[in-house]
C-alpha positions as a LaTeX table, in Angstrom:
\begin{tabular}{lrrr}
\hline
Residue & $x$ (\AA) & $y$ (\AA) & $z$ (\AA) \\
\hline
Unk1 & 90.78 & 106.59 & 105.38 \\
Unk2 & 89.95 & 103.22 & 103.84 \\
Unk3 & 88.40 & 100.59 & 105.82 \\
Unk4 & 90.04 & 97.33 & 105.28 \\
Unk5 & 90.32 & 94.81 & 107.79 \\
Unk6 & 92.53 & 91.84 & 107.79 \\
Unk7 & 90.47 & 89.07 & 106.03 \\
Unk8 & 90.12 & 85.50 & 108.10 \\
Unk9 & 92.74 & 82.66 & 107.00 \\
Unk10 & 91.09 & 80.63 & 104.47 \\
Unk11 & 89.22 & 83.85 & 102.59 \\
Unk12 & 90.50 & 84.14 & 99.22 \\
Unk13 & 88.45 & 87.74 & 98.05 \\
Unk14 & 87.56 & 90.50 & 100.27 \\
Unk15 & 84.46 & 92.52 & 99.44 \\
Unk16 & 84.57 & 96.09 & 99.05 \\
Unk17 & 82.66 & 98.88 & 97.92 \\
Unk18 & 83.88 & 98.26 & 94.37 \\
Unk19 & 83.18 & 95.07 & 94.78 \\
Unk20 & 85.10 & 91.66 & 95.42 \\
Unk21 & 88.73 & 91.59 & 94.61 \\
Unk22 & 91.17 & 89.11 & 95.67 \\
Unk23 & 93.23 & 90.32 & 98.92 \\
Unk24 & 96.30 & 91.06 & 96.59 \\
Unk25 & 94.38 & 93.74 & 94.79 \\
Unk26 & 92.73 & 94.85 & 97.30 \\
Unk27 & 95.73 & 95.57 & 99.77 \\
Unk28 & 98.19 & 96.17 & 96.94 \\
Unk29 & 96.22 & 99.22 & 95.95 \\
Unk30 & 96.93 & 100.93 & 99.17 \\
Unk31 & 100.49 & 100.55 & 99.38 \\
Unk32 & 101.50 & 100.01 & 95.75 \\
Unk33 & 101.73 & 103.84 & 95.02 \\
Unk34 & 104.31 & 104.42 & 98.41 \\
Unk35 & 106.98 & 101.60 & 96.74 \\
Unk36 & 106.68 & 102.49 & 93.51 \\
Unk37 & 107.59 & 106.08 & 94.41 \\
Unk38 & 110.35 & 104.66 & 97.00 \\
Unk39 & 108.97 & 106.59 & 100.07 \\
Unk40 & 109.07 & 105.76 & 103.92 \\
Unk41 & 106.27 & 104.36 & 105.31 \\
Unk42 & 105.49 & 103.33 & 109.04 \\
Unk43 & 102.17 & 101.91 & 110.39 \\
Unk44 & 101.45 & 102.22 & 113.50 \\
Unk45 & 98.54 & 100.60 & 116.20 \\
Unk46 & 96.37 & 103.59 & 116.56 \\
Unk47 & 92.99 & 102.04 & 118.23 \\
Unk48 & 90.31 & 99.43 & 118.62 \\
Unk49 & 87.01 & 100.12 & 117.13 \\
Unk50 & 84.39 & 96.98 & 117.65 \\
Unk51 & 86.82 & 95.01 & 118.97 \\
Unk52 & 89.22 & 95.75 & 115.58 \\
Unk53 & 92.53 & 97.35 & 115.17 \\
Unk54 & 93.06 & 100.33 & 113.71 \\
Unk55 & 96.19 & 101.61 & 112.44 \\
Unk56 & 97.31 & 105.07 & 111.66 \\
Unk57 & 99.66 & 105.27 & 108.52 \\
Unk58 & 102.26 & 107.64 & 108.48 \\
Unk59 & 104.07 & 108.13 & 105.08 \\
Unk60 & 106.97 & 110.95 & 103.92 \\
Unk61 & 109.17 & 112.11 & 101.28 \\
Unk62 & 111.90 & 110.25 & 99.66 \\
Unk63 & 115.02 & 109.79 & 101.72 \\
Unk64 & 113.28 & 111.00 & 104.82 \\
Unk65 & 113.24 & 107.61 & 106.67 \\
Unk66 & 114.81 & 109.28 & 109.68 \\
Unk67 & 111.88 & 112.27 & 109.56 \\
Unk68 & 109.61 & 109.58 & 109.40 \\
Unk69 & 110.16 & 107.29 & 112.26 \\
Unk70 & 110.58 & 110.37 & 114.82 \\
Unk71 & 106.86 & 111.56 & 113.69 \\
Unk72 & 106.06 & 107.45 & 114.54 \\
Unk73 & 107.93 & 108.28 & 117.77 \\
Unk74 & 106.10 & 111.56 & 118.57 \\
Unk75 & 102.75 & 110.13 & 117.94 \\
Unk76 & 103.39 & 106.86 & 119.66 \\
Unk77 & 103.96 & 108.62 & 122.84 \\
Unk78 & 100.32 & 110.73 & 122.29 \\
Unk79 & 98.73 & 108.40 & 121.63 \\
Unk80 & 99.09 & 105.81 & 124.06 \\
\hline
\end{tabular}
């Protein structure tokens, strides 16, 4: 799991255990690898911790969109 909150409006770099990277790089890391391989992805609102959202990120093969969104549906109603 990486820990990356949404950054306030106004922030231009984020700082991470690497160290600071601009938000592009730092979010485009996490999802570049799902659309460069074309697969479905859905994210879904999993929890608050600290008064922060959490999400839960489901992701499946190629072509599986339909596989995909009934997992979203099947954990959606758990875990409400």
């Amino acid at each position: 799991a990486t820990h990356l909150p949404a950054p306030p409006l106004g922030t231009e770099e984020v700082e991470l255990e690497s160290g600071k990277k601009s938000h592009r790089e730092a979010f485009i890391t996490l999802t570049l690898p799902f659309s460069l391989l074309g697969v479905p992805t859905l994210t879904l609102p999993f929890a608050r911790v600290e008064g922060m959202p959490v999400g839960l990120q489901v992701v499946g093969p190629y072509a599986e969109d339909g596989r995909v969104l009934a997992i979203g549906g099947w954990l959606e109603a758990r875990l409400k």
